[in-house]
C-alpha angles and dihedrals in degrees: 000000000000126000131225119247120244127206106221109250107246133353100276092059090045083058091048103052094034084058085043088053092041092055094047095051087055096041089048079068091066124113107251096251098051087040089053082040094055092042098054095053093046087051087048102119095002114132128218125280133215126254103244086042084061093044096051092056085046097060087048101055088050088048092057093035133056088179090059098041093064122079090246093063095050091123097051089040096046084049098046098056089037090063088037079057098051093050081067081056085249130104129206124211107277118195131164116187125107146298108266094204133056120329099033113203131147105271137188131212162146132252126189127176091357092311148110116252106220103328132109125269126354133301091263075066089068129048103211116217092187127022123190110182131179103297080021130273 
């Protein structure tokens, strides 16, 4: 499944998701355990959000980034919308582990209501190694 880009509506909102892009380029730097750390107590009080509203933030960071628009850019990409997210007070599921069918490759991404946000298949498809959800966990 491929989704559609989105240009961010007004200035202000381009400034917000290309600092959201930014951050998530530099957090994405981070060793797996202070990333996980920083993200926890981002996600600390959030509450939960819903899956289109996801979606819709998704479309806008690969809209504003080819780098995360790329595979290859799935960690920056799934950080950057979770802290566009935050920034709305919710958290989505955010879950970083491997694909558990061909070809088999570390992956990043984001889940919402049960379900995979943009990406291919169903969470049965991905195997998560670390998990940070809305209150953290």
């Amino acid at each position: 499944m491929t989704v559609p880009t989105a240009r961010p509506s007004g200035p202000r909102r381009a400034v917000t998701v290309r600092a959201a892009v930014v951050s998530g380029l530099l957090l994405a730097r981070l060793s797996p355990r202070r990333l996980r750390t920083v993200l926890e107590r981002l996600a600390t009080d959030a509450r939960p959000v819903p899956h289109r509203q996801v979606e819709e933030y998704y479309r806008e960071v690969v809209g504003a980034s080819a780098r995360c628009a790329g595979w290859q850019g799935c960690l920056p990409r799934s950080i950057a919308v979770a802290l566009l997210c935050r920034l709305g007070g919710a958290w989505p599921q955010w879950c970083v582990g491997v694909r558990a069918t061909p070809p088999f490759a570390a992956h990043a991404w984001l889940e919402a209501d049960g379900r995979i946000v943009a990406e291919p298949g169903t969470p049965d498809d991905y195997r998560a190694l670390m998990r940070v959800g809305a209150g953290h966990g």
